[in-house]
Each structure stands twice: as C-alpha cells, then as structure tokens.
PyMOL CGO cylinders between C-alpha atoms (Angstrom):
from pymol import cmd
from pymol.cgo import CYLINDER

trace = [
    CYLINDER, 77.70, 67.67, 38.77, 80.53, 65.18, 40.25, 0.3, 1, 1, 1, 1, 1, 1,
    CYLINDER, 80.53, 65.18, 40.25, 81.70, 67.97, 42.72, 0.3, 1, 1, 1, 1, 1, 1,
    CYLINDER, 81.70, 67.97, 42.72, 77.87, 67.98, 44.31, 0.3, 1, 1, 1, 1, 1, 1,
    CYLINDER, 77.87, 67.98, 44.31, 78.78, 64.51, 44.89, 0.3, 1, 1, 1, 1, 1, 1,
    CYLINDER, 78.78, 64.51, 44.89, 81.98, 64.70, 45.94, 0.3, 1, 1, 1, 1, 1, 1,
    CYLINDER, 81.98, 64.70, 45.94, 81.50, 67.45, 48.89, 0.3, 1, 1, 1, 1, 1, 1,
    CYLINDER, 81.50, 67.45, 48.89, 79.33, 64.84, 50.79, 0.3, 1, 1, 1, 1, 1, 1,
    CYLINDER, 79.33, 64.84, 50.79, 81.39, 62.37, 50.56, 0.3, 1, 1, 1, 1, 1, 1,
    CYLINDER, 81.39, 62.37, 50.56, 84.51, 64.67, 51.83, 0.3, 1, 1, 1, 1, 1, 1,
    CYLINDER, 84.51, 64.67, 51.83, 82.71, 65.97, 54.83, 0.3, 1, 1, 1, 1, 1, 1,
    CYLINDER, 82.71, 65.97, 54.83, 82.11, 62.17, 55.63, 0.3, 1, 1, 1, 1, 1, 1,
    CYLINDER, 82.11, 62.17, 55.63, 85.58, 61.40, 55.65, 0.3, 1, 1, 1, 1, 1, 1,
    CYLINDER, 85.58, 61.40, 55.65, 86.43, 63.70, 57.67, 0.3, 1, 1, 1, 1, 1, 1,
    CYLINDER, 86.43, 63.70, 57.67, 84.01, 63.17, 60.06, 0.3, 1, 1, 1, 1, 1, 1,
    CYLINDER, 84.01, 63.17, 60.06, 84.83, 59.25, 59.62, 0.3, 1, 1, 1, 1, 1, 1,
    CYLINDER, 84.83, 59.25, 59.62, 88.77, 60.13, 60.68, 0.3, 1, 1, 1, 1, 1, 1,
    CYLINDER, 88.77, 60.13, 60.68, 87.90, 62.74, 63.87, 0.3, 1, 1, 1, 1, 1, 1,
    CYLINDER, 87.90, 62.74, 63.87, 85.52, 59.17, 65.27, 0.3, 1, 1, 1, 1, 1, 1,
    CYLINDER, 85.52, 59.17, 65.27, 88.35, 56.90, 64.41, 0.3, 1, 1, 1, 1, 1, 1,
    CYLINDER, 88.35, 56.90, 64.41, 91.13, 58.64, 66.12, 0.3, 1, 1, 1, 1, 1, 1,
    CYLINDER, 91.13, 58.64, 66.12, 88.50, 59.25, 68.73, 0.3, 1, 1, 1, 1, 1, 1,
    CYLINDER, 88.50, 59.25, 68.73, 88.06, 55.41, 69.60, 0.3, 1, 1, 1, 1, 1, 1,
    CYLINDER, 88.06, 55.41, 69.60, 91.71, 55.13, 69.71, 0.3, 1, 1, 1, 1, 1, 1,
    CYLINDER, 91.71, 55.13, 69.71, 92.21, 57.44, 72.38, 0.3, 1, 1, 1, 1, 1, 1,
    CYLINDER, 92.21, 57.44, 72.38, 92.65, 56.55, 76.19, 0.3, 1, 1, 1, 1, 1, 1,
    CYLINDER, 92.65, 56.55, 76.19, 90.10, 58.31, 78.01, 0.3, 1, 1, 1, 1, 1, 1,
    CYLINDER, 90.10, 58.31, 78.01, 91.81, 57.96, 81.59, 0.3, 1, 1, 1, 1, 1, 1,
    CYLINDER, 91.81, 57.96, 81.59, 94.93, 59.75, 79.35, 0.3, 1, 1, 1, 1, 1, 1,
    CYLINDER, 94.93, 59.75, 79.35, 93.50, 63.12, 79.98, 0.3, 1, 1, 1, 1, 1, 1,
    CYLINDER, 93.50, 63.12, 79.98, 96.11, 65.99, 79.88, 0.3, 1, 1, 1, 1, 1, 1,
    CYLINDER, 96.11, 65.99, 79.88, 96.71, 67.86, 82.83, 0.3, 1, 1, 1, 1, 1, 1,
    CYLINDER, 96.71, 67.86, 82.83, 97.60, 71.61, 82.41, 0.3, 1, 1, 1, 1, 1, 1,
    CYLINDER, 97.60, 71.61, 82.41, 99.13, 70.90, 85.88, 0.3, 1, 1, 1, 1, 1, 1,
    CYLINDER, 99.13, 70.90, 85.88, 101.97, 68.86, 85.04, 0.3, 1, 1, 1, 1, 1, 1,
    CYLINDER, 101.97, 68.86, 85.04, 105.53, 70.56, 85.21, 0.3, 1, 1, 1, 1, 1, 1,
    CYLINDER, 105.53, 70.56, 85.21, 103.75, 73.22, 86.99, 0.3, 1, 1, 1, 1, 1, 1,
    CYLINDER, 103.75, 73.22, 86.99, 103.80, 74.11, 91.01, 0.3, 1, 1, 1, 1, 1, 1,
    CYLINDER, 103.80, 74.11, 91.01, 101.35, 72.28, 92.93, 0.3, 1, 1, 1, 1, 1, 1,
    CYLINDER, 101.35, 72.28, 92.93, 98.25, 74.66, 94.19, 0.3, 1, 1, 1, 1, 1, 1,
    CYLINDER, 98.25, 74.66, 94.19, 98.45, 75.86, 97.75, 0.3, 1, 1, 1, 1, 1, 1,
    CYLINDER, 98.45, 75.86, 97.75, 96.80, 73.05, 99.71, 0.3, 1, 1, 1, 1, 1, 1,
    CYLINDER, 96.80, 73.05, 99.71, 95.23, 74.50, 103.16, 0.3, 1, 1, 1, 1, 1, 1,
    CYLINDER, 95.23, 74.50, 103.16, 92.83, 71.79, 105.07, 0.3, 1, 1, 1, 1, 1, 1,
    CYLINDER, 92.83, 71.79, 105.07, 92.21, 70.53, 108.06, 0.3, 1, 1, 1, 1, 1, 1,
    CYLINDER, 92.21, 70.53, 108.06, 93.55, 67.30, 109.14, 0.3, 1, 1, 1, 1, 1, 1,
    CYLINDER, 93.55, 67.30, 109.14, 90.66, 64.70, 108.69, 0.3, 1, 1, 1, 1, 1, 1,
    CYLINDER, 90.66, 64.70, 108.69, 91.20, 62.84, 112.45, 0.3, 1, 1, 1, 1, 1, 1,
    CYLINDER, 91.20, 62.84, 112.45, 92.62, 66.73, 114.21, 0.3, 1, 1, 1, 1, 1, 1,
    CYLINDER, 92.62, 66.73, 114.21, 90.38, 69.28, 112.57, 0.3, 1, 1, 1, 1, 1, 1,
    CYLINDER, 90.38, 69.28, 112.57, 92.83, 71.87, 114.51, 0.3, 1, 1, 1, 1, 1, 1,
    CYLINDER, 92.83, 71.87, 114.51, 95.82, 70.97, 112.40, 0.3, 1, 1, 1, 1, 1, 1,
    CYLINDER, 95.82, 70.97, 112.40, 95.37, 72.65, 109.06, 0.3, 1, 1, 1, 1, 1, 1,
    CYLINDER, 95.37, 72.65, 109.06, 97.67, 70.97, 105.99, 0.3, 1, 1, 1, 1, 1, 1,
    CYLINDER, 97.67, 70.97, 105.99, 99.65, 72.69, 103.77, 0.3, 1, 1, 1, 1, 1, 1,
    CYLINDER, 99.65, 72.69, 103.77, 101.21, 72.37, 101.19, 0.3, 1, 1, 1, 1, 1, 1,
    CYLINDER, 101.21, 72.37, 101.19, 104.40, 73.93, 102.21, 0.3, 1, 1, 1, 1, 1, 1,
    CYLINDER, 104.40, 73.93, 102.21, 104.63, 71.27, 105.11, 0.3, 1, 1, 1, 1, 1, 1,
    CYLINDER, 104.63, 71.27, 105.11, 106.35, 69.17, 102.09, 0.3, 1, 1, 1, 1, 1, 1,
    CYLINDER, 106.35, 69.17, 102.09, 108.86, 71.28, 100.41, 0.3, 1, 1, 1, 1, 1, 1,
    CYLINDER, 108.86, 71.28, 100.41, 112.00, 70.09, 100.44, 0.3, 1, 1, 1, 1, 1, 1,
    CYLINDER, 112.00, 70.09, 100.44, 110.98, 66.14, 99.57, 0.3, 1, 1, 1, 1, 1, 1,
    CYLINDER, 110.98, 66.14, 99.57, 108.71, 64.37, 97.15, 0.3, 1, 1, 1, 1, 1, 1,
    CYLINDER, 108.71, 64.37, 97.15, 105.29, 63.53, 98.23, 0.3, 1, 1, 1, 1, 1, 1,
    CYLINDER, 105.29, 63.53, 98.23, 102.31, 62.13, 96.95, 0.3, 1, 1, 1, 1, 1, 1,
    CYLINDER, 102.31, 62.13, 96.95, 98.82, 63.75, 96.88, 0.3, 1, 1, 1, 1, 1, 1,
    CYLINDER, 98.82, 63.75, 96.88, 95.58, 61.07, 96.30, 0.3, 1, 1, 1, 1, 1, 1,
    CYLINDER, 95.58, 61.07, 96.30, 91.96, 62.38, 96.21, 0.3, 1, 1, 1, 1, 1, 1,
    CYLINDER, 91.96, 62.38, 96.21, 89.70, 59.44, 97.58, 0.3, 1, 1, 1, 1, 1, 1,
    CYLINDER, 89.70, 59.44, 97.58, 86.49, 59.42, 98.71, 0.3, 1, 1, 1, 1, 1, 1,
    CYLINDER, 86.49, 59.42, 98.71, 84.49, 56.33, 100.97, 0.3, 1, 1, 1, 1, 1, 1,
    CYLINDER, 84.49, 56.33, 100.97, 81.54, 56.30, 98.63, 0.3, 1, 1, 1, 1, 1, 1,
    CYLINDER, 81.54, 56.30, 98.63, 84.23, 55.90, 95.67, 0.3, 1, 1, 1, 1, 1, 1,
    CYLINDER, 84.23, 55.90, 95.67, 84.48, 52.02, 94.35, 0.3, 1, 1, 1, 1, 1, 1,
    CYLINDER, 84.48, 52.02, 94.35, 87.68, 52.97, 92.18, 0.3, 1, 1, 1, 1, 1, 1,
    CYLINDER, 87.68, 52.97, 92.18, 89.21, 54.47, 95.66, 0.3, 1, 1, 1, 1, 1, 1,
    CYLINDER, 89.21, 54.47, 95.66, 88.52, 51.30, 97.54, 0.3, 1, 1, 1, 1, 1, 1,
    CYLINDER, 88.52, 51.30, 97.54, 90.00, 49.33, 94.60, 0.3, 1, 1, 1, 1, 1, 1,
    CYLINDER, 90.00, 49.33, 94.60, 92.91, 50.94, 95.01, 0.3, 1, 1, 1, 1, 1, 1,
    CYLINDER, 92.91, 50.94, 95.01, 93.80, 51.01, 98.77, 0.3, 1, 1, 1, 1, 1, 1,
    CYLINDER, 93.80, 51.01, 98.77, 95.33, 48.46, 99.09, 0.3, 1, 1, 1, 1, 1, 1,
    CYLINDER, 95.33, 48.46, 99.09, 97.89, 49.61, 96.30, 0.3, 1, 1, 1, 1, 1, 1,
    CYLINDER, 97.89, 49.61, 96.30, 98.59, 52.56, 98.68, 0.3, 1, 1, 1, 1, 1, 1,
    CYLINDER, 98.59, 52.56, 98.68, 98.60, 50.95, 101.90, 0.3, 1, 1, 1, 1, 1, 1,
    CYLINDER, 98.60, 50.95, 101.90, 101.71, 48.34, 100.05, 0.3, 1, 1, 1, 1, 1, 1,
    CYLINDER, 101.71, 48.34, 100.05, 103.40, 51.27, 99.18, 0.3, 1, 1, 1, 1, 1, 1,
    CYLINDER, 103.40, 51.27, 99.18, 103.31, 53.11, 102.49, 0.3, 1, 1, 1, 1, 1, 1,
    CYLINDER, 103.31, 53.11, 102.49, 104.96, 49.81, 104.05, 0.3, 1, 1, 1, 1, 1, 1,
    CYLINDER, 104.96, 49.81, 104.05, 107.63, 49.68, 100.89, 0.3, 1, 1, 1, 1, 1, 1,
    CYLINDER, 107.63, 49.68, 100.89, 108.73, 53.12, 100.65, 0.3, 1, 1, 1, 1, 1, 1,
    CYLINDER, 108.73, 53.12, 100.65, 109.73, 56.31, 102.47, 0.3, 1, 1, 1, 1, 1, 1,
    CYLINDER, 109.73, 56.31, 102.47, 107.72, 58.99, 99.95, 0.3, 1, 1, 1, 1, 1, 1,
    CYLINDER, 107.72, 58.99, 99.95, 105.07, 60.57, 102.41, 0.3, 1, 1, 1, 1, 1, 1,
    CYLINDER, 105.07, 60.57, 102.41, 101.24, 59.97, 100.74, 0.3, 1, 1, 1, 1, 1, 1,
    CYLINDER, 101.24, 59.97, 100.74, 98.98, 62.90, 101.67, 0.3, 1, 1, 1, 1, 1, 1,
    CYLINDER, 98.98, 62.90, 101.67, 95.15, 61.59, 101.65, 0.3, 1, 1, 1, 1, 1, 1,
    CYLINDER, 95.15, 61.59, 101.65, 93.03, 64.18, 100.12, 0.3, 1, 1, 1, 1, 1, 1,
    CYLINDER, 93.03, 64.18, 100.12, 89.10, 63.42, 101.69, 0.3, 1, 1, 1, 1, 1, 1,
    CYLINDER, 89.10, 63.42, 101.69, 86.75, 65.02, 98.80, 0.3, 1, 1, 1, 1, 1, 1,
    CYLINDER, 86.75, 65.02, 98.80, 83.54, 65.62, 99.56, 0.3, 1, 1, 1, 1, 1, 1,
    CYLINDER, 83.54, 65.62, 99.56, 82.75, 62.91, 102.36, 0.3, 1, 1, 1, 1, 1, 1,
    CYLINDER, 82.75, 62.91, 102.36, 81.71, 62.64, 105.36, 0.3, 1, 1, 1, 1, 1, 1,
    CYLINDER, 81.71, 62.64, 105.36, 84.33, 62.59, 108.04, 0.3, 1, 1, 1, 1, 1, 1,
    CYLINDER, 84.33, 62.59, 108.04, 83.06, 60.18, 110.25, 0.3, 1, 1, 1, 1, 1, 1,
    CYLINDER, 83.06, 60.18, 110.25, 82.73, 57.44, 107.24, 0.3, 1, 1, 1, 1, 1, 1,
    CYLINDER, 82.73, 57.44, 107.24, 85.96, 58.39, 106.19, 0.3, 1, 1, 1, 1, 1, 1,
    CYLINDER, 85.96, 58.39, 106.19, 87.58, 57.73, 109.73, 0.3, 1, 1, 1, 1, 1, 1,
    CYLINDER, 87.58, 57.73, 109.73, 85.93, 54.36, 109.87, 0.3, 1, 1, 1, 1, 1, 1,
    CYLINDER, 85.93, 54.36, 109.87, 86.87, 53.25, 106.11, 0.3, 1, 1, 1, 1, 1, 1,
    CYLINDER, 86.87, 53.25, 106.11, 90.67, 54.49, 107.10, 0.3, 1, 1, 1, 1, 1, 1,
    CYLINDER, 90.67, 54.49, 107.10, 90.34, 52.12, 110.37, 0.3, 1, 1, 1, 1, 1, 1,
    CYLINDER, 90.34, 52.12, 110.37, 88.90, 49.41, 109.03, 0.3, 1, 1, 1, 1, 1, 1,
    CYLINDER, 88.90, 49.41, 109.03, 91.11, 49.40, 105.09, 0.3, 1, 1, 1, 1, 1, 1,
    CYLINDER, 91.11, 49.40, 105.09, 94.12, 50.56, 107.12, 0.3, 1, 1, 1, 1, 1, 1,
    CYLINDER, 94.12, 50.56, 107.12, 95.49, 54.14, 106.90, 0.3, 1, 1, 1, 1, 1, 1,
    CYLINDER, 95.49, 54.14, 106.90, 98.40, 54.49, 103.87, 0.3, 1, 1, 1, 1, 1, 1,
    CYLINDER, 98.40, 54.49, 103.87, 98.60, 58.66, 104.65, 0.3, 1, 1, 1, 1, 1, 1,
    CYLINDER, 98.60, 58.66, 104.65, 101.37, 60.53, 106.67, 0.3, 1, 1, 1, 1, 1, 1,
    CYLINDER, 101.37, 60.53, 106.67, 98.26, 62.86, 106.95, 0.3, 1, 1, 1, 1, 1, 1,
    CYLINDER, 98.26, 62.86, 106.95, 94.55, 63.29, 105.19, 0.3, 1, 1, 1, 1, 1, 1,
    CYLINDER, 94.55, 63.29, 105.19, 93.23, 66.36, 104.54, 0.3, 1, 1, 1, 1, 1, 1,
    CYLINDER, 93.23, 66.36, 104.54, 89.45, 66.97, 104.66, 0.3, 1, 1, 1, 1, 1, 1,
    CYLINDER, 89.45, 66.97, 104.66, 87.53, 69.01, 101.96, 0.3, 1, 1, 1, 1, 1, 1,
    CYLINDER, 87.53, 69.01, 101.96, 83.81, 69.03, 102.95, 0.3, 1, 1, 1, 1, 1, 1,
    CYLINDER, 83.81, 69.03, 102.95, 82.90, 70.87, 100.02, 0.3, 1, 1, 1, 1, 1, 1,
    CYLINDER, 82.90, 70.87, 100.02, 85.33, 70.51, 97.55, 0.3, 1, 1, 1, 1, 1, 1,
    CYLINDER, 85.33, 70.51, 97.55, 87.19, 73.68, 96.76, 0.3, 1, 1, 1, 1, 1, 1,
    CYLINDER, 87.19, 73.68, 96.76, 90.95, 72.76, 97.13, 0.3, 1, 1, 1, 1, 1, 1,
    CYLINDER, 90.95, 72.76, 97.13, 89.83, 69.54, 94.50, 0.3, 1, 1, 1, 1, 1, 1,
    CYLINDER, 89.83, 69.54, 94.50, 88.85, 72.20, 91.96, 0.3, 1, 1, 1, 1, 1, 1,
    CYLINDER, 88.85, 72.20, 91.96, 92.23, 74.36, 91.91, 0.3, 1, 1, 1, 1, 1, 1,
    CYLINDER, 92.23, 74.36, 91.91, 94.23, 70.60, 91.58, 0.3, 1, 1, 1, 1, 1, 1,
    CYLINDER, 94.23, 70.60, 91.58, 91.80, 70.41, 88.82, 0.3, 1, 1, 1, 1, 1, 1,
    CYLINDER, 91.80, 70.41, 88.82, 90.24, 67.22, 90.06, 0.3, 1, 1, 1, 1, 1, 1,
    CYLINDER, 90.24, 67.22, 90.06, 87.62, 65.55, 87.68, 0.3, 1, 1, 1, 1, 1, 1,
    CYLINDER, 87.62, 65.55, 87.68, 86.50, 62.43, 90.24, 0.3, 1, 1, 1, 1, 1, 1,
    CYLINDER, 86.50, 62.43, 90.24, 88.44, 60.05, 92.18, 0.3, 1, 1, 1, 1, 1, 1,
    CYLINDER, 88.44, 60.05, 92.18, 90.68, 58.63, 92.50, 0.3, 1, 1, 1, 1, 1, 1,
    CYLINDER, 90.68, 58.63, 92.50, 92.99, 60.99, 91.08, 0.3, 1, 1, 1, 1, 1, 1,
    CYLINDER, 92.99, 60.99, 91.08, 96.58, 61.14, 92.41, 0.3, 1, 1, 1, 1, 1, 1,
    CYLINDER, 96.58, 61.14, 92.41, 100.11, 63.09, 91.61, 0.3, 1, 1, 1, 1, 1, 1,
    CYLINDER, 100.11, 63.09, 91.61, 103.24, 63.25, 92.13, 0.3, 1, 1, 1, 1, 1, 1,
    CYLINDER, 103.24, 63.25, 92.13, 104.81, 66.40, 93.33, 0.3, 1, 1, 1, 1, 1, 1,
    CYLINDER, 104.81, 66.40, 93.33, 108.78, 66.83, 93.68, 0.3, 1, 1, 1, 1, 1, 1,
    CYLINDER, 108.78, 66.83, 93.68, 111.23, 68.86, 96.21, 0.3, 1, 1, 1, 1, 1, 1,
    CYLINDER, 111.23, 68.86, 96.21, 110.15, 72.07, 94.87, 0.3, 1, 1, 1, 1, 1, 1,
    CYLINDER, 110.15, 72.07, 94.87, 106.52, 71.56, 94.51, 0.3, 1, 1, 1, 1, 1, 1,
    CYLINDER, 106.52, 71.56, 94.51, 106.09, 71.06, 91.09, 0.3, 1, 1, 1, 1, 1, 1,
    CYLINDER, 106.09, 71.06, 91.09, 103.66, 68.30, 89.96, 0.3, 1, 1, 1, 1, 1, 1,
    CYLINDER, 103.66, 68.30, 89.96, 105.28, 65.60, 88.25, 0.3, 1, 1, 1, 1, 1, 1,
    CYLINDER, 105.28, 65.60, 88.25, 102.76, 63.29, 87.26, 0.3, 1, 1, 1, 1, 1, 1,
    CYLINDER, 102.76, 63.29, 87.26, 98.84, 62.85, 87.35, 0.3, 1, 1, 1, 1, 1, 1,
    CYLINDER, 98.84, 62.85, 87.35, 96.68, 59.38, 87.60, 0.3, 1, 1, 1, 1, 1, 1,
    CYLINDER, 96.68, 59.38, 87.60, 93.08, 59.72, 86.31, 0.3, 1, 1, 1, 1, 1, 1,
    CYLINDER, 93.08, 59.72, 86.31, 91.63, 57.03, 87.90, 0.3, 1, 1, 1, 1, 1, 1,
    CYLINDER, 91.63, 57.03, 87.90, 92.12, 53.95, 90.24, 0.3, 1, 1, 1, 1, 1, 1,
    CYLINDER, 92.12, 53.95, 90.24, 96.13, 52.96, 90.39, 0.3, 1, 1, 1, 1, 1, 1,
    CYLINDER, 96.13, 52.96, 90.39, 96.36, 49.26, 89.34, 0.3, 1, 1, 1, 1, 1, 1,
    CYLINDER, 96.36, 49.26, 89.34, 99.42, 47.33, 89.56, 0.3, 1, 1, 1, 1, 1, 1,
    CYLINDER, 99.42, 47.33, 89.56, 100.71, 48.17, 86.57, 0.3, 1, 1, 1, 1, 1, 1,
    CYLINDER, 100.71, 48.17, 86.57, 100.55, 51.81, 86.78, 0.3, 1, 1, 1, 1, 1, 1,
    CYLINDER, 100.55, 51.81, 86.78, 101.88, 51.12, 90.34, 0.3, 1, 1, 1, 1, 1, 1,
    CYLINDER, 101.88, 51.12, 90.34, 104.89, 49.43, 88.48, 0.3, 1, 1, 1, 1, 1, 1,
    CYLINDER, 104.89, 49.43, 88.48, 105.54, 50.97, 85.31, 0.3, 1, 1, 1, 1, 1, 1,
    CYLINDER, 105.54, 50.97, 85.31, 105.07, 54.84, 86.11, 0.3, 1, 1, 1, 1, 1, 1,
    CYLINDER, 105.07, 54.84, 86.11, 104.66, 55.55, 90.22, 0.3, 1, 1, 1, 1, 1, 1,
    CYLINDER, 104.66, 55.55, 90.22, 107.32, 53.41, 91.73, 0.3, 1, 1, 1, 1, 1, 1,
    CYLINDER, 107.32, 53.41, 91.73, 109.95, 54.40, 88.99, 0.3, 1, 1, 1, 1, 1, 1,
    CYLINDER, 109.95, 54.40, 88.99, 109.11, 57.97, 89.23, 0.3, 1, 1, 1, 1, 1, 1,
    CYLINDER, 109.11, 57.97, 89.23, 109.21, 58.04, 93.21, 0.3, 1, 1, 1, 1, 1, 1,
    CYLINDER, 109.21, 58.04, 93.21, 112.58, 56.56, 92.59, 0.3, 1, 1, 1, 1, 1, 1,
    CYLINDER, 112.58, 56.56, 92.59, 113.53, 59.11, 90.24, 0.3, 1, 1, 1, 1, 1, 1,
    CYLINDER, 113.53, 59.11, 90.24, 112.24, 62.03, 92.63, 0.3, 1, 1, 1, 1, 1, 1,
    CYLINDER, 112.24, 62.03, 92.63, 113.90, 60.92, 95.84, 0.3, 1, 1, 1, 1, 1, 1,
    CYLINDER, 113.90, 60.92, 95.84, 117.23, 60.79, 93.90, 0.3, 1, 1, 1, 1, 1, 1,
    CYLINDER, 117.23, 60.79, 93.90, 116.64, 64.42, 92.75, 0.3, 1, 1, 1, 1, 1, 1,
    CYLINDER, 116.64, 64.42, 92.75, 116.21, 65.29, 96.27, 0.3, 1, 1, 1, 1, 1, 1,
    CYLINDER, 116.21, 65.29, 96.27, 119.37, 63.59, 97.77, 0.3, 1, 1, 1, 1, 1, 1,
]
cmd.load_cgo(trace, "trace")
C-alpha cells in the first residue's frame, strides 16, 4: 500500500530535478557539434561584387572571423558597433555572412552603421547558414590557420563576451599562426 504511494511521488521528483537543472541552464550556451571541427566550405558571392564568389579557402593560413547578420535582425544591429571597434583595434579579418536579406538593405545598413568586414558574403536563401549550423543571428565563430572552428557565439556579442572570450581567443589564434 505505501509503495502505490511512493511511485508518484518518485516520478515527481524526478520530473522536479530534469525542470530544475533546466532553469539553470544558459540557453544562448548551446553546444555546437562544430567546434574543434573544420569550418564548412563557404562559396558566396560577395554582397557589393556579386562576380567575386567567397571562399572559404581565401583564409587558410590566418585566423578569421565568420558573423551571420541580417538588416531586419535587432540583436545584429546591437552588435555592430562591437564589430566595427574591433575591425579598427585588430588585424583578424571579419567575414560578414548576409543571411537571408535583401542586398540592397544590406548595402545601405553597411553604409550607413559602417562596414566592420574584409568581405560579406550574400546568402539569398540560406543554404551555406544551414551547413555552419546556424540557428538565427547573430551567430559568429572563430576559425584558426587551418580552418578549424574555434569558438561559436549564439547570439548578439556584448562587451563582455567581446572581452572575456573573443579578444583573448583572437590573441591566442594569431600567436598560433606566427
């Protein structure tokens, strides 16, 4: 007779731990199966010379950055100004990766925000996003000399992620590749 009591009461427990560690968690700390793995071929053309096509292999050799930013994205706006600091402060090449935009918008929000990229890439529809495994934007990573991804940032770059985990990683990269 206890036992029949007992078994609902287990089940809630459980079910009571799986929520709690659930709340704890950081959403924007999403795994990526990515990380320590080579980058995904990147083939685009250039947002402002749709005759240039990007690629990935255009950045062997040195570490680079890859952000995914859109104009209708708040979080991307948010951001810019993050990246376009950076640009000025350090030597690491950021690659702008358009997703699904419109290209004239795009040029204009570059123009008018100021342009951070050594070169954006345009994807229309979307596909390259969905082999970097891209979930929204802003998303950016870090990707070393040999093309492996280093690092992934769910979501906007604030100061502090700027200061804690990008800047000293870049750092630790471009040592690795002198």
């Amino acid at each position: 007779m206890k036992a029949k009591f007992l078994i609902p009461l287990l089940i809630f427990l459980v079910i009571s731990g799986f929520l709690g560690v659930g709340l704890v968690l950081d959403p924007k700390e999403v795994p990526s199966p990515l990380v320590g793995k080579p980058a995904p071929a990147l083939s685009l053309p250039a947002l402002d010379n749709p005759e240039r096509i990007v690629t990935t292999e255009e950045f062997l050799g040195k570490p680079w950055m890859l952000n995914v930013w859109a104009t209708w994205c708040v979080s991307c706006r948010a951001e810019h100004r993050l990246l376009v600091e950076m640009a000025k402060h350090t030597d690491i090449p950021i690659v702008g990766l358009d997703y699904k935009d419109d290209a004239d918008d795009a040029k204009q929000w570059l123009r008018q925000l100021g342009d951070p990229y050594a070169v954006t890439a345009f994807d229309e529809k979307g596909r390259i996003a969905i082999d970097w495994g891209v979930y929204g934007t802003p998303e950016t990573y870090l990707i070393d000399k040999e093309g492996i991804i280093r690092f992934k940032q769910i979501g906007p770059i604030d100061a502090k992620v700027m200061q804690e985990k990008i800047l000293p990683l870049v750092k630790q990269l471009q040592e690795e590749a002198a």
